[in-house]
Every structure is written in structure tokens, then in C-alpha cells.
GUGUVEX-199803 format. One record per atom (N, C-alpha, C): x, y, z; atom name. Coordinates in Angstrom, 2 decimals. Example, Ala and Ser with C-alpha at 12.3 -4.5 7.8 and 13.67 -1.06 7.14 Angstrom:
! residues 2
<<13.19,-5.69,7.80>,N>
<<12.30,-4.50,7.80>,CA>
<<13.20,-3.30,7.80>,C>
<<12.85,-2.25,7.08>,N>
<<13.67,-1.06,7.14>,CA>
<<12.90,0.03,7.87>,C>
***
This chain:
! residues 180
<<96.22,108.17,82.41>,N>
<<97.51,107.96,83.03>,CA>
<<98.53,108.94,82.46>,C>
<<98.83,109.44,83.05>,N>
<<100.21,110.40,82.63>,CA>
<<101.73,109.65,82.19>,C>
<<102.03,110.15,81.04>,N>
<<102.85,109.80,80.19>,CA>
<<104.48,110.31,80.46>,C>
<<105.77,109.64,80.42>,N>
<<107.00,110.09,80.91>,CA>
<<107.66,109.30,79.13>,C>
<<108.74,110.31,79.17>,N>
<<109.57,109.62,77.77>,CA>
<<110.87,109.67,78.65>,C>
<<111.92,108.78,78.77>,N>
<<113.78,109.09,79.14>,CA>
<<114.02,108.58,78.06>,C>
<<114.73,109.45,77.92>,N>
<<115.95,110.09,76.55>,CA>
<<117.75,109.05,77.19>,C>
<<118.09,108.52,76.22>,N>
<<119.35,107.69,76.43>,CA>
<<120.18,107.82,74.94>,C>
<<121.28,108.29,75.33>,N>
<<121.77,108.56,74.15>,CA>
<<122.90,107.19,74.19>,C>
<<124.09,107.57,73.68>,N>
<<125.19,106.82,73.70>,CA>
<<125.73,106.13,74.60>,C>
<<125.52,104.46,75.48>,N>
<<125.44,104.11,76.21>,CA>
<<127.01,103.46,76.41>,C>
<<127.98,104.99,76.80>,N>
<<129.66,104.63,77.54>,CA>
<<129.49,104.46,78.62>,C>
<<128.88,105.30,79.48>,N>
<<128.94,105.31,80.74>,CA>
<<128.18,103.90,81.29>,C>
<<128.66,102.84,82.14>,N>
<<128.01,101.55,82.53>,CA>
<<126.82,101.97,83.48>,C>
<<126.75,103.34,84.14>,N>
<<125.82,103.14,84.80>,CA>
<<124.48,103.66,84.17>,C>
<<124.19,103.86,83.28>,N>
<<122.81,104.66,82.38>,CA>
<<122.53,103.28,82.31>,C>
<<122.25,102.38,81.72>,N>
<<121.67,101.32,81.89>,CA>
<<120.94,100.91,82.98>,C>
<<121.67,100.48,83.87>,N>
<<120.82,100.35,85.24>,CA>
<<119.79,101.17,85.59>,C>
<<120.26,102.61,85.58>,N>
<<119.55,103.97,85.78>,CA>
<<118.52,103.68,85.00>,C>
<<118.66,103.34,83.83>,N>
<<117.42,103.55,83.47>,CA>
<<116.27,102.98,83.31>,C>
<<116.62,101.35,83.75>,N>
<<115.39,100.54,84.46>,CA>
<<115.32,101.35,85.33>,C>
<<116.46,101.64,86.32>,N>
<<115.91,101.94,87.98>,CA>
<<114.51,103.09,87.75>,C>
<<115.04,103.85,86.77>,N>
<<114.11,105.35,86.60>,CA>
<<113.09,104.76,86.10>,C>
<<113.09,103.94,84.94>,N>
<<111.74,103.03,84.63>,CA>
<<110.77,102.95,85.87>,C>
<<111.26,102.04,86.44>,N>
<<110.67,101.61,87.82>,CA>
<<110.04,102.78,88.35>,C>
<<110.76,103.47,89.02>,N>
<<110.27,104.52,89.59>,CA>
<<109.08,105.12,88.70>,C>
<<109.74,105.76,88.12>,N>
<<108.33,106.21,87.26>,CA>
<<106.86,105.87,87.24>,C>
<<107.10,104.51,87.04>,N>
<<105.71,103.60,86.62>,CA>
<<105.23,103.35,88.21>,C>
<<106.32,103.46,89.27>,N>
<<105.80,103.40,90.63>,CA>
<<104.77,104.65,90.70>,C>
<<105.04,106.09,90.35>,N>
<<104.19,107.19,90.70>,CA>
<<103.24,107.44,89.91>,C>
<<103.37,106.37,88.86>,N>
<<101.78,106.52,88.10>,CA>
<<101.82,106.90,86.57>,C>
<<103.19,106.65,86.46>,N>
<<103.61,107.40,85.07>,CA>
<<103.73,106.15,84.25>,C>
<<103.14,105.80,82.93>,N>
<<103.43,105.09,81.82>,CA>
<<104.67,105.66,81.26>,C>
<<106.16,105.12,81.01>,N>
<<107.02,105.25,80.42>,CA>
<<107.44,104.81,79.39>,C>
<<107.61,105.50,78.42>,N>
<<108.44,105.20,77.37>,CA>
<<110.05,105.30,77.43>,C>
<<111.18,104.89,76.20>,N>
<<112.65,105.07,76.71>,CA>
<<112.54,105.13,75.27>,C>
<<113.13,106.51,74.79>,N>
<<113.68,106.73,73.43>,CA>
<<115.17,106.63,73.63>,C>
<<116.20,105.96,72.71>,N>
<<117.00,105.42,72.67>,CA>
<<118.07,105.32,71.67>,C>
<<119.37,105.69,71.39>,N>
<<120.11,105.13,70.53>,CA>
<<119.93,103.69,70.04>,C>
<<120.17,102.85,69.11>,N>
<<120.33,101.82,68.81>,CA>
<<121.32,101.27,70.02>,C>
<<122.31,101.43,70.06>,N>
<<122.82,100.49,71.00>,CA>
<<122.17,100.88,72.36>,C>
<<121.66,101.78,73.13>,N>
<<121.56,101.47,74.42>,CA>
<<120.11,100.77,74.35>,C>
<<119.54,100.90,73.18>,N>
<<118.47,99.98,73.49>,CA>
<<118.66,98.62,73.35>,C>
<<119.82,98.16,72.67>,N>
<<119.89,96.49,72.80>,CA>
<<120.70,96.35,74.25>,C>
<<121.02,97.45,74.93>,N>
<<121.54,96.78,76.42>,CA>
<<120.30,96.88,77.16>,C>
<<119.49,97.82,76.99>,N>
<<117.83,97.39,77.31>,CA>
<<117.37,96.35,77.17>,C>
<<117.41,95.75,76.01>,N>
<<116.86,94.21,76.03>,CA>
<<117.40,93.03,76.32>,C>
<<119.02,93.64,76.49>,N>
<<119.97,92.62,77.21>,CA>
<<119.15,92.31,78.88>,C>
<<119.49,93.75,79.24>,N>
<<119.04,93.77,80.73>,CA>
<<117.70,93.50,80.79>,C>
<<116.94,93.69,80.09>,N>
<<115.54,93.17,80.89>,CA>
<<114.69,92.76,79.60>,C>
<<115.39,91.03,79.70>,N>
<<114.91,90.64,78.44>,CA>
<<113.28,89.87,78.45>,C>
<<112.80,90.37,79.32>,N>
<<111.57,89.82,79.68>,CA>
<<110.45,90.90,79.83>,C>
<<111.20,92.28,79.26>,N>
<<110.05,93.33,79.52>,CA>
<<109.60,93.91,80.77>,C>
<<110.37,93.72,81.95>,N>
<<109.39,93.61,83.06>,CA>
<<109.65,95.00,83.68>,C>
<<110.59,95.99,83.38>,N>
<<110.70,97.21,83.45>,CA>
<<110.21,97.69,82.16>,C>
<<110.74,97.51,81.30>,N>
<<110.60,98.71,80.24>,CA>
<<109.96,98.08,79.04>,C>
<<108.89,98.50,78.83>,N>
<<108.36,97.71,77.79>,CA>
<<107.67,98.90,76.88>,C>
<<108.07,99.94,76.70>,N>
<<108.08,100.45,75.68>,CA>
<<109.29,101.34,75.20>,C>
<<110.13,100.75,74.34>,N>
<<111.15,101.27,73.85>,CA>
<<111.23,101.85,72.24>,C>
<<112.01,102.80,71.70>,N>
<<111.71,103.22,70.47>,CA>
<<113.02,103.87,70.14>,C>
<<113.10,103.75,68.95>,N>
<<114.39,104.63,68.53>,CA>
<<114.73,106.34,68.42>,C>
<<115.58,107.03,69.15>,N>
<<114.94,108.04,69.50>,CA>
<<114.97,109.06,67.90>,C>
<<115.60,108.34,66.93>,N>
<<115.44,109.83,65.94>,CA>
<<113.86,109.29,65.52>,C>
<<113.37,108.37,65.25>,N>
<<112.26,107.68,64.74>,CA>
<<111.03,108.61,65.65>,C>
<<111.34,108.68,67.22>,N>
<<110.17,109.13,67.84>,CA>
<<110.43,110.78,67.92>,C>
<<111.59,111.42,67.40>,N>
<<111.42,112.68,67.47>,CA>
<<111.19,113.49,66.04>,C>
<<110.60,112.01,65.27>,N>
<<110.49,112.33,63.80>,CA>
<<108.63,112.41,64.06>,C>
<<107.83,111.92,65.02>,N>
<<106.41,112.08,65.40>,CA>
<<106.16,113.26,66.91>,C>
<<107.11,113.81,67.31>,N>
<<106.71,113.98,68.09>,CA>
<<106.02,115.64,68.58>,C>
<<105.32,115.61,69.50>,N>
<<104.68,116.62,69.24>,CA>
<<104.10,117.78,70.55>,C>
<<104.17,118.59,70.98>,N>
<<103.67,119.09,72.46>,CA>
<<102.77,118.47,72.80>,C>
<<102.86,118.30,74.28>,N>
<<101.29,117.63,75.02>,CA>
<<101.71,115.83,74.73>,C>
<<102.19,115.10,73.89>,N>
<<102.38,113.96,73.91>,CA>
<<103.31,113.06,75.07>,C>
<<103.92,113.94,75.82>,N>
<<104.17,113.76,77.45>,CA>
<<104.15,114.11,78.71>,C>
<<103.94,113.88,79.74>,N>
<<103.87,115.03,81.17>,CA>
<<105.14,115.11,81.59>,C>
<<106.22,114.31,81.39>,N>
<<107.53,114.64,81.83>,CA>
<<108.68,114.14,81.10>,C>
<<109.65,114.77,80.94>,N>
<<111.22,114.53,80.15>,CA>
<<111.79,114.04,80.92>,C>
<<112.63,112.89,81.19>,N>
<<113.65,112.88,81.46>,CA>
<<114.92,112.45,80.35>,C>
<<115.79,112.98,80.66>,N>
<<117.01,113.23,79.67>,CA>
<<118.29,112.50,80.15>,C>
<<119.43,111.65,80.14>,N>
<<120.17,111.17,80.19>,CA>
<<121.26,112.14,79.92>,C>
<<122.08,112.68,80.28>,N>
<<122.74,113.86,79.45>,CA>
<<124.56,113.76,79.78>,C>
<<125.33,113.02,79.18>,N>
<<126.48,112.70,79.34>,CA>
<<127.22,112.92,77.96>,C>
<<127.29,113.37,77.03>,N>
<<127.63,113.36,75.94>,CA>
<<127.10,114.77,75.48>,C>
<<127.68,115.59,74.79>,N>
<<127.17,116.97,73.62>,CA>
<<126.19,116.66,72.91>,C>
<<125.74,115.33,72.34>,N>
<<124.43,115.27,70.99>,CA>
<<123.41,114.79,72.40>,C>
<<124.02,114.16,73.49>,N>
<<122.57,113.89,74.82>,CA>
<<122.39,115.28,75.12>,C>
<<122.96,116.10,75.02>,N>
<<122.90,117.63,75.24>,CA>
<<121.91,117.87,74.33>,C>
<<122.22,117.57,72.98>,N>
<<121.32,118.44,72.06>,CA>
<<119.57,117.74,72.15>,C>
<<119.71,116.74,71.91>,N>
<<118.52,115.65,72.10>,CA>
<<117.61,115.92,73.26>,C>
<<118.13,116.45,74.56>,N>
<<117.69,116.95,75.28>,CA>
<<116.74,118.42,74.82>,C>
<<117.49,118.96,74.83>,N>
<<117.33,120.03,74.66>,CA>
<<115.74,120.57,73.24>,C>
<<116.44,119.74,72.38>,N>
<<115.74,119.43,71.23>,CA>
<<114.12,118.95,72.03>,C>
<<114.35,117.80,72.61>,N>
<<112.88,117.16,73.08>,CA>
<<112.22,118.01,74.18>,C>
<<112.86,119.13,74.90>,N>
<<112.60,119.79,75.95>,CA>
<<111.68,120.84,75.17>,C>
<<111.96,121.19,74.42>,N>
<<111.45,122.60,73.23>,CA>
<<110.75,122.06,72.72>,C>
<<109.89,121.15,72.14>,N>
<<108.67,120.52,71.50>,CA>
<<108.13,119.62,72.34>,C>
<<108.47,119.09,73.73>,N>
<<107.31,118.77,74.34>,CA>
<<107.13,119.82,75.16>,C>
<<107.67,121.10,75.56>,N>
<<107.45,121.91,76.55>,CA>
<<105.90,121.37,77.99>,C>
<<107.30,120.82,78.87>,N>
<<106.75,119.93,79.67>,CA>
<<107.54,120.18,80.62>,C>
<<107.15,119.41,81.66>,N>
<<108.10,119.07,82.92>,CA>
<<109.04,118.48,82.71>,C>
<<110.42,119.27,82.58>,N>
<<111.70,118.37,82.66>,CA>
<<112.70,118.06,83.44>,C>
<<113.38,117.22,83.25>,N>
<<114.51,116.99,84.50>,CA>
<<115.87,116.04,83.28>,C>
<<116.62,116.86,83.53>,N>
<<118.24,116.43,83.04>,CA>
<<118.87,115.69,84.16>,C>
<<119.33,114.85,83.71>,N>
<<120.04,114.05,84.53>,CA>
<<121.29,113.80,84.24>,C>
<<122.30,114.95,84.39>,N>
<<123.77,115.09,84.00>,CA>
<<124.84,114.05,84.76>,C>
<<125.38,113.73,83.81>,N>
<<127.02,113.21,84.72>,CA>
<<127.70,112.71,83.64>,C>
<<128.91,112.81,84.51>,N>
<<130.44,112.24,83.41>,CA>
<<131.29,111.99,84.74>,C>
<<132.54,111.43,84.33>,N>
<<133.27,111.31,85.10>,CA>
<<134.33,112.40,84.98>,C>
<<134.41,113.04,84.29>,N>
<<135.26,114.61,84.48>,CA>
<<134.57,115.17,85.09>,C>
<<134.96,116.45,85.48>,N>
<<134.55,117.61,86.72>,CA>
<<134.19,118.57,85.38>,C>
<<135.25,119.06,84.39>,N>
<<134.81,120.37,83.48>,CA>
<<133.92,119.51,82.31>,C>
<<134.26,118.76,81.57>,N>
<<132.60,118.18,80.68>,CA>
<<131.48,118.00,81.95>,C>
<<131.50,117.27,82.84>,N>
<<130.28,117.87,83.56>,CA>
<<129.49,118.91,83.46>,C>
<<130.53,119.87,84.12>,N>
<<130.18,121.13,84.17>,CA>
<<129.60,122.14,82.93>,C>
<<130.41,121.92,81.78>,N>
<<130.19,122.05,80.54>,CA>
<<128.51,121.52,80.00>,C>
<<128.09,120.30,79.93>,N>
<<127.04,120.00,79.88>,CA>
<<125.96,120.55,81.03>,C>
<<126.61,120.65,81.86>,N>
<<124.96,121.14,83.10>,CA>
<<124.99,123.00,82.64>,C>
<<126.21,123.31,82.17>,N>
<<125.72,125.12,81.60>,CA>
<<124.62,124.72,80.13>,C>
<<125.18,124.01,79.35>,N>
<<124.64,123.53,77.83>,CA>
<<122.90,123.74,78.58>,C>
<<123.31,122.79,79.08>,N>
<<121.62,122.65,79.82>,CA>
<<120.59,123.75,80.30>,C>
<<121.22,123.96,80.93>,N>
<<120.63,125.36,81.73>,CA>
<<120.36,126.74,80.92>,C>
<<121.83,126.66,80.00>,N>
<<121.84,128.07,78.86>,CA>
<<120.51,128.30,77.81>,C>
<<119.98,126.50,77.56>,N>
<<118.67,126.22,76.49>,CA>
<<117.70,125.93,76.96>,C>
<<116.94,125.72,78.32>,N>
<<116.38,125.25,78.95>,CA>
<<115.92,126.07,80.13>,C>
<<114.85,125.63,81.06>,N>
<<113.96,126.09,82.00>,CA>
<<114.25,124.47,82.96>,C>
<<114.79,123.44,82.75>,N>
<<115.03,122.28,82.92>,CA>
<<115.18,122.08,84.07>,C>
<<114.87,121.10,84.76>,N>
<<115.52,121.20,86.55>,CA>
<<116.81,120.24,86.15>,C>
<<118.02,120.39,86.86>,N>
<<119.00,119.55,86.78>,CA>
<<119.53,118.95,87.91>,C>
<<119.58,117.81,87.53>,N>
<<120.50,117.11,88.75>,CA>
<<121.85,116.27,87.93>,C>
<<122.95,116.30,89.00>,N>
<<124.24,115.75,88.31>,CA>
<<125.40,115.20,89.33>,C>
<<125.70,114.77,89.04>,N>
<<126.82,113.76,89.77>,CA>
<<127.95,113.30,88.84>,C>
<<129.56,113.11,89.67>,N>
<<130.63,113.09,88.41>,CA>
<<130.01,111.33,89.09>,C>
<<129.95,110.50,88.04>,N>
<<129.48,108.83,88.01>,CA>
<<129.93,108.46,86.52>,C>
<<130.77,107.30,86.38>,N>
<<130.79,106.51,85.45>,CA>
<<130.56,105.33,85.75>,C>
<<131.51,104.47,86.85>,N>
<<130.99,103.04,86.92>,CA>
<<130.12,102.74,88.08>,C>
<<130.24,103.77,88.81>,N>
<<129.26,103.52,90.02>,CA>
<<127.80,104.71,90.29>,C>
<<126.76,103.59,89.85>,N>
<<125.40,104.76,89.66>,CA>
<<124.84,105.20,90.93>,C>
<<125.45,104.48,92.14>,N>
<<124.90,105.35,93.16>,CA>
<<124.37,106.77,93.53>,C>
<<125.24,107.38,93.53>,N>
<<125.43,108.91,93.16>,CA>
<<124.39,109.80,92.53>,C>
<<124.00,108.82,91.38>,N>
<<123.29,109.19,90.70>,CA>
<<121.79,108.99,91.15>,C>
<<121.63,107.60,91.15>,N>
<<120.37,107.11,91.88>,CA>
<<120.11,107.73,93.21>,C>
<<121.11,108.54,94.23>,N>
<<120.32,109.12,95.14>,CA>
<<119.72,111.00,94.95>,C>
<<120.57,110.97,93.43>,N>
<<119.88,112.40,93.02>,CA>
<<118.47,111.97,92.02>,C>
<<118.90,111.38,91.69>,N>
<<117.43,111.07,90.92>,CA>
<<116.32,110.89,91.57>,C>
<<116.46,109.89,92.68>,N>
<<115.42,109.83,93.95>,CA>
<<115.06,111.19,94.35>,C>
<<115.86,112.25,94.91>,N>
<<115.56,113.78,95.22>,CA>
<<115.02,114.17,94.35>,C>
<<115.31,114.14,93.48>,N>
<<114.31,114.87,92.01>,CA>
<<113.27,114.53,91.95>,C>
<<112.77,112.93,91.99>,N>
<<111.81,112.38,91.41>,CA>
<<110.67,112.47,93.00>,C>
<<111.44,112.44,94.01>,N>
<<110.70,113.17,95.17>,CA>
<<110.21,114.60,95.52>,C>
<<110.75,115.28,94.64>,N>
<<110.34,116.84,94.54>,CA>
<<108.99,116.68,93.63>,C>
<<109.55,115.71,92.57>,N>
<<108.27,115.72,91.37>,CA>
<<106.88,115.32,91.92>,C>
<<106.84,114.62,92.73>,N>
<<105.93,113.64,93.69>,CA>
<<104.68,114.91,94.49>,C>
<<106.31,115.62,95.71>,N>
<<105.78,116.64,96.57>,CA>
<<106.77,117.87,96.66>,C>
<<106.00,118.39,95.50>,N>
<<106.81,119.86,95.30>,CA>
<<107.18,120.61,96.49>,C>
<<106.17,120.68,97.34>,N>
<<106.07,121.48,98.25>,CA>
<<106.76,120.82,99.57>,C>
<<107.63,120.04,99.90>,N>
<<107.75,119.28,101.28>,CA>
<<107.33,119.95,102.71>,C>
<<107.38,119.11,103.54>,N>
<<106.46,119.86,104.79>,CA>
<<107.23,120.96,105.23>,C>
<<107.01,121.97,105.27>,N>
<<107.97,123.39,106.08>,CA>
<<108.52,122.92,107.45>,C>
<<107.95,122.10,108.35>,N>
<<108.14,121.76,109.29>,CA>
<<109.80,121.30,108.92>,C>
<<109.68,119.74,108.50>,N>
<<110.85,119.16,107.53>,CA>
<<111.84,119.86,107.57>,C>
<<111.91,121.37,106.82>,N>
<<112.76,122.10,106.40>,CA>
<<113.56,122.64,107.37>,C>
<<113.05,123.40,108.45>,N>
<<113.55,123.90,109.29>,CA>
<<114.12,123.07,110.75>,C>
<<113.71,121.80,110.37>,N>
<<114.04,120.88,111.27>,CA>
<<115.40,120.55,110.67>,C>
<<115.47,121.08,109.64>,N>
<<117.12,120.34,108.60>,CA>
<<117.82,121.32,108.62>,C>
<<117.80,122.51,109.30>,N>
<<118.04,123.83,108.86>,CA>
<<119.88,123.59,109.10>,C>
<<120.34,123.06,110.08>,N>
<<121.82,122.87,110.07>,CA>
<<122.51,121.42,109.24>,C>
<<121.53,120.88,108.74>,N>
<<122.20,119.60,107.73>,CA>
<<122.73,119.82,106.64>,C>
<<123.41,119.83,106.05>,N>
<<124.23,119.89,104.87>,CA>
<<123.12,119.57,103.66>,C>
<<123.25,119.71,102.56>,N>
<<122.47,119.83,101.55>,CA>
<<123.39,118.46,101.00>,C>
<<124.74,118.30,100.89>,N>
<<125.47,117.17,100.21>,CA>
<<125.80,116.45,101.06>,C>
<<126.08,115.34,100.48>,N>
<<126.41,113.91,100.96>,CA>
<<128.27,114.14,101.02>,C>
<<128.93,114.19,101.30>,N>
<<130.70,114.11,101.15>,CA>
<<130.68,113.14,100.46>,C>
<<129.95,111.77,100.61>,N>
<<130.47,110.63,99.92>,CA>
<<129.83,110.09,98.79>,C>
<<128.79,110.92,98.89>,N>
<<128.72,111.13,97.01>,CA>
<<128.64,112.33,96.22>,C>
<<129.48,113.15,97.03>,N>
<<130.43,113.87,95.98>,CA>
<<131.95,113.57,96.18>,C>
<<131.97,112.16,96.59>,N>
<<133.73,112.17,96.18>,CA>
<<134.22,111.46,94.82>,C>
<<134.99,111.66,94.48>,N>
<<135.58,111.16,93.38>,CA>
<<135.91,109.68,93.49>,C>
<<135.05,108.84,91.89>,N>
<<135.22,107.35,92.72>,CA>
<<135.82,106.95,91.11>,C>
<<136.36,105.61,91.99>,N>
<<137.50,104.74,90.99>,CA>
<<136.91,104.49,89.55>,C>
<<137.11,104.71,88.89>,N>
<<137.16,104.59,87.13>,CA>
<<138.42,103.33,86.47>,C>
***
């Protein structure tokens, strides 16, 4: 079975939580055993939220698991990346598992956004997806879905493509700026 680690750093933002059962889920839907390396606190809102295990049942502290960790010990990164040290942690775990990764940026500013998705990109080979989201994870959850659907079928049908050829690539309404 192929192995996934998400990276959660400092849990301000209300919607990383959710996200990260939701991404749990998903994951373990396409066949991936997940792990969630974790700050101390976002892992006790982990066990707040799903105090029965039924998403995430392997959790670990993330300096503890990047004190074992080693190339080849996962098939995919995902990274939580809202904060400068989720920047580094990223980045850090991207370079010793040299694997398939995916950053999953957001803040509710427009320039720390932006700031973190260069951080990203400047140290990394990383695919990124990002959305400005603090209390509402929508946004987020329909880029993560695109991502995690690319990861699935890299290649989508050509047909598909050119059938979309005048559709917009963005949503207007989740890239608008929402209430905080």
C-alpha cells in the first residue's frame, strides 16, 4: 500500500483541521495509508475532532517523526503551509523524502500568501495549490480536490481539455475575498 504523511503545523487558521480529516479521507479513499505529523496542539484538535479514530488514526509529533525520517519512507507529501516554520517543515520534509509533493498554501492576507507560495516554489520542485481561506475551507477543499485529482489522473482525457477550451480556469467565487 502506498504511504502519504500531511504535515500540520500551527493550528490558527479554523479551517486546517477539517482539511485535514477531509484530506485524510481522501487519501485513504485512493489507496494511500496516511499518516498526520503534527504540532502538539493541532494534534489534540485531531483527537478533539475525531475522537474515535475513524479518519486519522495515525498521528505523530512532527519534530519526533522528522527525527526518524528517511527517503523512500513515503509516496506523497502533503504540507499544510500557512505560517514561515509550515514553510520550513515543508520544505525540510520535501528534501529528505524526495517524493511526490503537494503544498497546500493559504492565509487570509493576499502578500503572506503570496510570500509563502514564492518560499515554496524558491526550495522546492513542489506542486502548489492556494487559496486566501481562514474561516471558510471551501476554497480550499475545491483546490485540494484538483490536486488530488491530477494525482489520481495525471494525464486527463485530451478530449476533456479542449472541450473546456473557453472555461475559465477560476471559480470568481472562490477567489473572492470572504468574511474573517
Amino acid at each position: 500500500m502506498k504511504k502519504a504523511i500531511i504535515l500540520l503545523g500551527c493550528p490558527e487558521s479554523p479551517s486546517q483541521t477539517p482539511l485535514a480529516i477531509y484530506a485524510t479521507q481522501k487519501l485513504t479513499g485512493i489507496g494511500y495509508q496516511v499518516a498526520v505529523a503534527s504540532t502538539p496542539s493541532a494534534k489534540k484538535l485531531l483527537e478533539v475532532s475525531d475522537p474515535q479514530e475513524y479518519y486519522v488514526q495515525n498521528k505523530t509529533d512532527i519534530e519526533s517523526c522528522l527525527d526518524g525520517l528517511e527517503e523512500g519512507d513515503y509516496d506523497f507529501l502533503l504540507g499544510f503551509v500557512a505560517k514561515d516554520a509550515a514553510v520550513s517543515y515543508f520544505v525540510t520534509f520535501y528534501h529528505i523524502l524526495n517524493t511526490q509533493s503537494l503544498a497546500l498554501v493559504f492565509h487570509r492576507d493576499q502578500e503572506k500568501l503570496e510570500h509563502f507560495e514564492n518560499a515554496v516554489r524558491e526550495s522546492t520542485q513542489a506542486d502548489i495549490t492556494s487559496a486566501r481561506a481562514y474561516h471558510n475551507p471551501t476554497p480550499l477543499r475545491v483546490r485540494l480536490d484538483r490536486a488530488l485529482d491530477k494525482l489520481i489522473d495525471p494525464e486527463p482525457n485530451k478530449q476533456d481539455k479542449k472541450d473546456n477550451v473557453d472555461e475559465p480556469e477560476k471559480n470568481p467565487k472562490l477567489d473572492e475575498q470572504e468574511d474573517s
